[in-house]
C-alpha positions as CSV (number, residue, x, y, z in Angstrom):
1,X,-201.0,16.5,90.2
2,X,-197.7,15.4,92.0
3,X,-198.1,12.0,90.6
4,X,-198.7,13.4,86.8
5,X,-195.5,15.9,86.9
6,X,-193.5,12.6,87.8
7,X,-194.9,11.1,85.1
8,X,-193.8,13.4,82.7
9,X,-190.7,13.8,84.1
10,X,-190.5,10.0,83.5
11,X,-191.5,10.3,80.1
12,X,-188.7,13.1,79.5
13,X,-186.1,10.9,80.8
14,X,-186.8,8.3,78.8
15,X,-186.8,10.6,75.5
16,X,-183.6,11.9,76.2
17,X,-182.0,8.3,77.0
18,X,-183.2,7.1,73.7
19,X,-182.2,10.4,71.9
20,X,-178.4,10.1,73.7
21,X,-178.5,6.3,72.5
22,X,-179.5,6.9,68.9
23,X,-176.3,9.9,68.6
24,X,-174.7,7.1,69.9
25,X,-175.2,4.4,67.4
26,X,-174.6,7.4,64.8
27,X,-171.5,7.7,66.2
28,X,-170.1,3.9,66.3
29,X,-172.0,3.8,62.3
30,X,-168.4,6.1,61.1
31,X,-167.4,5.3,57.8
32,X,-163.8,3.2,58.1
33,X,-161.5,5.3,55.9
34,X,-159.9,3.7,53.2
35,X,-156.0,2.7,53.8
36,X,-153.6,2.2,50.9
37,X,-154.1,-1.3,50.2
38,X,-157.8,-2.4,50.2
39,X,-159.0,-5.8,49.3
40,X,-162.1,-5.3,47.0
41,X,-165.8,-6.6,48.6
42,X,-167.6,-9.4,47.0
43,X,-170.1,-6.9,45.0
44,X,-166.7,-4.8,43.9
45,X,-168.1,-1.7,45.1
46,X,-166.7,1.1,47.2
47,X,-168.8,3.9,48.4
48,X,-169.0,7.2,48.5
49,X,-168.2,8.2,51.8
50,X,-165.5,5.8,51.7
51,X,-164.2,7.1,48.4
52,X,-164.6,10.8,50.6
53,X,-162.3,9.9,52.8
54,X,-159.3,9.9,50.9
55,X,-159.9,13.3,48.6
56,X,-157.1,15.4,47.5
57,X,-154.6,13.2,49.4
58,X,-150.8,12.7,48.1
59,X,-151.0,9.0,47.7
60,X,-151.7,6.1,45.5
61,X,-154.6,3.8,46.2
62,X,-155.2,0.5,45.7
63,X,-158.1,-1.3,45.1
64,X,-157.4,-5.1,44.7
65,X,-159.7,-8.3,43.5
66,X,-159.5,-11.7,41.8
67,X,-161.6,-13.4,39.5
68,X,-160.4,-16.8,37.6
69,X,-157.5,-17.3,39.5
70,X,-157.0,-13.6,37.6
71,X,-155.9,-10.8,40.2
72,X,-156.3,-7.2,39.3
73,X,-155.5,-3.9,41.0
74,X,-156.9,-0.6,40.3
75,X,-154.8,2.1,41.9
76,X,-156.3,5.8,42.0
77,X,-154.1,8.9,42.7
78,X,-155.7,10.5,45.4
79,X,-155.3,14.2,45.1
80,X,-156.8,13.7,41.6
81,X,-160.2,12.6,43.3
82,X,-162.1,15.8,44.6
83,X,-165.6,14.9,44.1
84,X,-166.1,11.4,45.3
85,X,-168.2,9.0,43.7
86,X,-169.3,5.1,44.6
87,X,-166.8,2.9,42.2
88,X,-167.9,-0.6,40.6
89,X,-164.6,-2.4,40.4
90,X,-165.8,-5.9,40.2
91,X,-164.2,-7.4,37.3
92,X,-165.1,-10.6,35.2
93,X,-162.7,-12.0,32.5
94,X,-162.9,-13.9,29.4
95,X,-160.7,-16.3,28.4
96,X,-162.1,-18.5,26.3
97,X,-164.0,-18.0,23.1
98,X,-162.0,-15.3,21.9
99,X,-161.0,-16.8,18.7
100,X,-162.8,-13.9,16.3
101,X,-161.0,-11.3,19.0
102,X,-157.5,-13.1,17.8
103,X,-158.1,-13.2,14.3
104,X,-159.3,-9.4,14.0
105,X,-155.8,-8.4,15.2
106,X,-154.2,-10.9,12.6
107,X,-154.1,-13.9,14.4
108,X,-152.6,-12.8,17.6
109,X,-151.0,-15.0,20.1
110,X,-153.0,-13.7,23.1
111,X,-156.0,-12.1,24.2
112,X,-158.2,-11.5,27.3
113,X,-161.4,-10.0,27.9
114,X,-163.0,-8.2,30.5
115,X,-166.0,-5.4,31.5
116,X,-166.1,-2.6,33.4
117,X,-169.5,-1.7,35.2
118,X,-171.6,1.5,34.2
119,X,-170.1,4.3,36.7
120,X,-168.8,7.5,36.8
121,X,-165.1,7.3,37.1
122,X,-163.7,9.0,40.7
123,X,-160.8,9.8,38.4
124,X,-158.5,8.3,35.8
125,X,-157.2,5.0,37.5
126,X,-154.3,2.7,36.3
127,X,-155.6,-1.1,36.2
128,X,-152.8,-3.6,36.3
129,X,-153.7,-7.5,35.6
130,X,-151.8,-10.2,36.6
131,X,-152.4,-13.2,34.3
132,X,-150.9,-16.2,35.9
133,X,-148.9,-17.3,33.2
134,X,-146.4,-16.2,30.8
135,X,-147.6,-14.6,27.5
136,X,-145.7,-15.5,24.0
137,X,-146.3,-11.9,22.7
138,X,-143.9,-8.8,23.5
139,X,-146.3,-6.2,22.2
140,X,-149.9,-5.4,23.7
141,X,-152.6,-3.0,23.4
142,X,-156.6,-2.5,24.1
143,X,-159.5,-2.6,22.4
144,X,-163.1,-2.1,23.4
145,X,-166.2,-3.6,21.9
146,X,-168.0,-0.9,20.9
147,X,-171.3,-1.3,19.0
148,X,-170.2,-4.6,17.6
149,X,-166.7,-3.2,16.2
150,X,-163.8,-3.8,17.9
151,X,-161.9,0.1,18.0
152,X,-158.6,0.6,19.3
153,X,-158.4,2.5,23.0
154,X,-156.3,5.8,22.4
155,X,-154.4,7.8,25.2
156,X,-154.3,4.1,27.0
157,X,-151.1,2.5,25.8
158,X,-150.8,-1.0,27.1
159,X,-147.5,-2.3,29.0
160,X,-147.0,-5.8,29.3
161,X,-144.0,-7.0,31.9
162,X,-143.4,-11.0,32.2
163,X,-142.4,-11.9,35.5
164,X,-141.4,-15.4,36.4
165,X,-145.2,-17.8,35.3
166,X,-147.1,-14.4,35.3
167,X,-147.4,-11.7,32.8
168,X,-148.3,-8.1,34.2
169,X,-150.6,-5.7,32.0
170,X,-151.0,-2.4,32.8
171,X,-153.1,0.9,31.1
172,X,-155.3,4.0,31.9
173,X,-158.8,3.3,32.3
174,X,-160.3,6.6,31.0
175,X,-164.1,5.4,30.6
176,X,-166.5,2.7,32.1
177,X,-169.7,0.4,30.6
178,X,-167.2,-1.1,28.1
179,X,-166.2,-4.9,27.4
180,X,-162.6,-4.4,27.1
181,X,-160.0,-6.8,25.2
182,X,-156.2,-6.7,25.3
183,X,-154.6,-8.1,22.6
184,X,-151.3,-9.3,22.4
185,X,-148.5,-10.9,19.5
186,X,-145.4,-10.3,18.0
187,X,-145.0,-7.3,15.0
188,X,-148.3,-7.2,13.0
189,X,-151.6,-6.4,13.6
190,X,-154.7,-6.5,11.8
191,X,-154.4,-6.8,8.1
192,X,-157.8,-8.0,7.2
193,X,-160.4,-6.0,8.8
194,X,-163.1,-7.5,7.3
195,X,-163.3,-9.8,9.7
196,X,-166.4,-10.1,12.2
197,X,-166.0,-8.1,15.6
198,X,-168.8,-8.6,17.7
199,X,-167.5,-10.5,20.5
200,X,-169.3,-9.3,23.1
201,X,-169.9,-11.0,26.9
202,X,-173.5,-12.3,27.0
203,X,-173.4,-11.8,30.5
204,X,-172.4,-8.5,30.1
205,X,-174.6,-7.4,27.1
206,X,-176.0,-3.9,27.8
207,X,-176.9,-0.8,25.9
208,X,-174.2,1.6,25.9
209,X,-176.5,4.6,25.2
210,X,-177.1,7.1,27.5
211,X,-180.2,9.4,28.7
212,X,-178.7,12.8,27.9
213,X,-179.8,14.6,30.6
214,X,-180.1,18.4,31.8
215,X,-176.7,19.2,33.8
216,X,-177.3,21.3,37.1
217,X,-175.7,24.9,36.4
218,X,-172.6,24.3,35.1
219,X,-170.4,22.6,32.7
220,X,-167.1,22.2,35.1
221,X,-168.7,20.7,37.5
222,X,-170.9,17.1,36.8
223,X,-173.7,16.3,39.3
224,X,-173.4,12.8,40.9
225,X,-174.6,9.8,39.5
226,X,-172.8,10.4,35.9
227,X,-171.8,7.2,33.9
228,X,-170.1,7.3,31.1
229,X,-169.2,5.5,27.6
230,X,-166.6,5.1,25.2
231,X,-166.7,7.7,22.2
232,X,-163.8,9.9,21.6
233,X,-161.0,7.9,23.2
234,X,-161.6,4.9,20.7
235,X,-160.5,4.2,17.4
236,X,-161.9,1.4,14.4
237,X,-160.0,-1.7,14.0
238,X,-162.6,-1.9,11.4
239,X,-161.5,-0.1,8.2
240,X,-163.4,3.6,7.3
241,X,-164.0,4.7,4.3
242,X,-163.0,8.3,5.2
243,X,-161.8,10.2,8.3
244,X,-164.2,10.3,11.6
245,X,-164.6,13.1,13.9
246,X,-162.7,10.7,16.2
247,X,-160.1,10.8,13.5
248,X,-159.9,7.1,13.4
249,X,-157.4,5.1,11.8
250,X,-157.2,1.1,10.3
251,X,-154.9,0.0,12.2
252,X,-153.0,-1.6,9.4
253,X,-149.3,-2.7,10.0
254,X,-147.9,-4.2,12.7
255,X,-148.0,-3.5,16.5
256,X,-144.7,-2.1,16.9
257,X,-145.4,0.5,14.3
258,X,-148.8,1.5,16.2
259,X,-146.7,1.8,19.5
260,X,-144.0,3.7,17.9
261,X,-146.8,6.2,16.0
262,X,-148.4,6.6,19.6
263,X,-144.8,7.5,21.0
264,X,-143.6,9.2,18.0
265,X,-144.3,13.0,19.1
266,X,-141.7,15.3,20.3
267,X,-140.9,15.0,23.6
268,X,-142.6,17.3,26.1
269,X,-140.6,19.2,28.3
270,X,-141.4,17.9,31.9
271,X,-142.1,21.8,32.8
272,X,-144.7,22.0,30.3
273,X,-148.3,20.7,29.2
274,X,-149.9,20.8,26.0
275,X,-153.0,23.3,26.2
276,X,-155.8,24.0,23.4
277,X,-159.0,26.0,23.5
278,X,-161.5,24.8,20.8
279,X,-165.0,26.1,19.4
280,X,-165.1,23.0,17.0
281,X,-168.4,21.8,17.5
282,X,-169.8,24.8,16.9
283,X,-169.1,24.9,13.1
284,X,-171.5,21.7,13.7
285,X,-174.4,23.7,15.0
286,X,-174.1,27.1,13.8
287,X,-177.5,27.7,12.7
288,X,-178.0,27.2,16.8
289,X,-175.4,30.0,17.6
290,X,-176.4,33.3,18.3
291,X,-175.6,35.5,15.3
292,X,-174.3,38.8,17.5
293,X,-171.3,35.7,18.5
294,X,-170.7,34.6,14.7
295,X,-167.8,36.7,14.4
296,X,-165.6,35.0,17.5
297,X,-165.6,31.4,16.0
298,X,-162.5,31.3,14.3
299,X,-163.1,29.3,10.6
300,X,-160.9,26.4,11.8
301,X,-162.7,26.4,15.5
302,X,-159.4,27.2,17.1
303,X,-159.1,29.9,19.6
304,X,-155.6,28.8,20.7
305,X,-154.8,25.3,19.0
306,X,-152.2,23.0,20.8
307,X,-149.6,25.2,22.4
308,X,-146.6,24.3,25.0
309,X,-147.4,26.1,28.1
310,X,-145.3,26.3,31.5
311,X,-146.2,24.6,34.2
312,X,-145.7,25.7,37.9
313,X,-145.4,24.0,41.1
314,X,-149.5,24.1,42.4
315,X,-151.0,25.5,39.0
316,X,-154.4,24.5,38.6
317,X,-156.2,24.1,35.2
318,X,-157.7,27.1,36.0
319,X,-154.6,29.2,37.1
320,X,-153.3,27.9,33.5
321,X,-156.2,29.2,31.8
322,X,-156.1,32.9,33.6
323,X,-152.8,32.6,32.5
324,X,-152.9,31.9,28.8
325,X,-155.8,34.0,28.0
326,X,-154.0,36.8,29.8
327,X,-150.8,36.4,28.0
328,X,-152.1,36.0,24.4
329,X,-155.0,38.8,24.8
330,X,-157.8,36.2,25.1
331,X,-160.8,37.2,26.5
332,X,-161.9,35.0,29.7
333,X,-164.9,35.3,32.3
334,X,-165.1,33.3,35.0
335,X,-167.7,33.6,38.5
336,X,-166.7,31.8,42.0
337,X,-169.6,29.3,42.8
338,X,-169.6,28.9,46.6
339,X,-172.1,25.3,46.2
340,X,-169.1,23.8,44.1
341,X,-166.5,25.7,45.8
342,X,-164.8,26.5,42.3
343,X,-164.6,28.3,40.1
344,X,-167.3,28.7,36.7
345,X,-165.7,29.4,33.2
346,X,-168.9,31.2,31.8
347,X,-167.4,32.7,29.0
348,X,-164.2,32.1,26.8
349,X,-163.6,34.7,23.4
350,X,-167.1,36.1,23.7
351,X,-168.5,32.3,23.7
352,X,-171.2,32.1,26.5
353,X,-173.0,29.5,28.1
354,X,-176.2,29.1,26.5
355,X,-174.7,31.3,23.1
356,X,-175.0,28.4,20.9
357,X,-178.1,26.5,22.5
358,X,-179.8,26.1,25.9
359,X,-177.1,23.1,26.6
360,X,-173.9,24.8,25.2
361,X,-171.3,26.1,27.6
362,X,-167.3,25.0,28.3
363,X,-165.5,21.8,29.5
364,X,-162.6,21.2,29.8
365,X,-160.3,17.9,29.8
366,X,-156.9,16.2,30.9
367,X,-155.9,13.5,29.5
368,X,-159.3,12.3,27.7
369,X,-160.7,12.6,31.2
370,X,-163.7,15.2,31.9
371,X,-162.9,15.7,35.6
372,X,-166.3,16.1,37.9
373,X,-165.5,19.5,39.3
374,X,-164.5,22.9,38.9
375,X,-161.2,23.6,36.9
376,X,-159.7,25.5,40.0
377,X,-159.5,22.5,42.1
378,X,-158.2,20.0,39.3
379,X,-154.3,20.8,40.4
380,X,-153.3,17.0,40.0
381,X,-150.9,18.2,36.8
382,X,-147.8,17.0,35.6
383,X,-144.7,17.6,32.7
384,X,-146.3,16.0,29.5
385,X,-150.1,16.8,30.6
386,X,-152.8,17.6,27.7
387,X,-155.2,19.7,28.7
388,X,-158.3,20.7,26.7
389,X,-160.9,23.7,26.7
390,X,-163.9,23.1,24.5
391,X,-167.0,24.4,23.9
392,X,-169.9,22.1,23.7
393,X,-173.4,22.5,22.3
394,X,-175.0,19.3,23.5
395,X,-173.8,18.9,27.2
396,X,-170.3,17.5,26.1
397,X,-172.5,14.5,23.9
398,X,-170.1,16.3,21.1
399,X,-166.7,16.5,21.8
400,X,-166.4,12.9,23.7
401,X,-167.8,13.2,27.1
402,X,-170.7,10.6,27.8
403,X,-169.9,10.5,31.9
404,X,-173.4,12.1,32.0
């Protein structure tokens, strides 16, 4: 008997020895938090727990790799970043056989090309390339390949900075699964847009659809693992015959003129943003809405169009929306959701989720950017900011956001 309880106690030990060894390996396995300047891993990719570690932090971060002699630097703002997801930044360019690319933007001087992997953007990161010689062309912008049609990037003006043999480009990326161009001359751009556009990478070729799937409980807040596609931020180089819901435009004239249009508004007060409330796509699917709720979508779809609203020191999108709809009489319902620790706009001028179909509800966006979380934690604002309410009746498929 005295020989068996030594036994066990033998056995015991040992259990607790390997269990004390085993926390211990946990413990030397902690992630390695990212710093300011981090040189990019072959694959390109940075994880999520990496990606964790630097949430809602006052600083720039910056993500650097090199790929034909052809170094490139994504910097992310963290305090913008609140619900971290793995990044793909690997990036392969294209420099040669971009002849149809050139001619489509009449004959421009310059041109690069390059894709972005299929990922759900932690944010809305700046991408500077540093092309390592000097560019004969003093006006830039970018185009992605979209369906075989080249279209015009809009809210992601290009600048373009020579410095000594290099040239320095620099934009917003605002969406991901796209071969990008940037395209580059003197004053005119495209004239003849007749011209073939499918220039595609064959390495890269992919299907830029994407599986609409069922969200989980809200609208504000996007479950991991969304990826997303260009749609709303794009317009034709290819000439329309009539206006698109994208409000698209030919691109006829000359460079200078497109970058003086794009800068051509009135200048924003730094104290304000631009904020808008829409039922749009509604008027799209109103044999879907519920008839009790036909009476609160405005004929136009605008509950509050584009309006200058003050901006102060720590507002949130939400606090701006409490805000608004308090001051011009708009009614607003909103629940705190302890999972996402945020926030849930569930209702907006008697609009509901579910009022207009079982995947209608609100979204909102800054800066052509569907953040992936709650509106009350978005507090990453600035003088000049656009910020966008809308109601959606197909998961945000309709008003521009494929992250999903």
């Amino acid at each position: 008997m005295k020989k068996l309880l030594n036994c066990l106690l033998l056995i015991t030990a040992i259990i607790t020895l390997g269990a004390c060894g085993s926390a211990q390996a946990k413990e030397q396995k902690k992630v390695r938090p990212l710093t300011t300047e981090t040189q990019l891993p072959k694959n390109g990719v940075i994880t999520k727990a990496r990606m964790k570690t630097i949430v809602g932090k006052k600083q720039a971060y910056n993500f650097i790799g090199e790929n034909q002699k052809i170094k490139y630097r994504w910097i992310y703002q963290g305090q913008q970043i609140q619900n971290p997801v793995k990044q793909k930044l690997k990036l392969r360019f294209k420099t040669q056989g971009l002849e149809q690319v050139k001619k489509a933007a009449n004959n421009a001087n310059e041109s690069i090309g390059f894709s972005i992997s299929k990922m759900e953007l932690a944010g809305t990161p700046e991408l500077q390339v540093t092309i390592p010689k000097q560019w004969q062309a003093n006006k830039a912008y970018l185009v992605g390949d979209i369906k075989g049609k080249l279209k015009k990037v809009t809210g992601s003006p290009v600048t373009m900075k020579n410095s000594g043999e290099q040239t320095i480009l620099s934009f917003r990326v605002l969406e991901s699964n796209v071969d990008y161009y940037i395209v580059a001359g003197g004053t005119k751009i495209v004239e003849d847009t007749s011209a073939a556009t499918k220039t595609g990478f064959n390495e890269a070729s992919q299907d830029n659809s994407t599986q609409r799937t069922q969200q989980d409980n809200s609208f504000q807040q996007s479950s991991e693992g969304k990826e997303g596609q260009p749609t709303e931020n794009s317009e034709n180089i290819q000439a329309n015959d009539g206006a698109t819901k994208t409000e698209t435009e030919n691109l006829k004239g000359t460079i200078n003129q497109v970058q003086e249009g794009a800068k051509s508004t009135q200048p924003v007060p730094k104290a304000t943003v631009t904020f808008s409330i829409s039922a749009k796509a509604v008027l799209a699917n109103w044999s879907d809405l519920a008839k009790e709720k036909q009476p609160y979508v405005p004929k136009d779809g605008w509950i509050l169009p584009p309006t200058q609203v003050s901006l102060k020191s720590g507002d949130s999108v939400y606090d701006l929306l409490v805000r608004v709809t308090k001051e011009r009489g708009i009614q607003m319902e909103s629940n705190w959701t302890p999972m996402y620790n945020a926030y849930y706009i569930s209702g907006i001028h008697q609009l509901y989720e579910f009022d207009c179909g079982n995947l209608s509800g609100w979204m909102y966006q800054v800066n052509g950017w569907f953040p992936n979380y709650g509106s009350s934690k978005y507090k990453d604002l600035h003088g000049g900011d656009e910020i966008k309410w809308e109601y959606t009746c197909d998961l945000g498929h309709d008003i521009g956001n494929n992250s999903k």
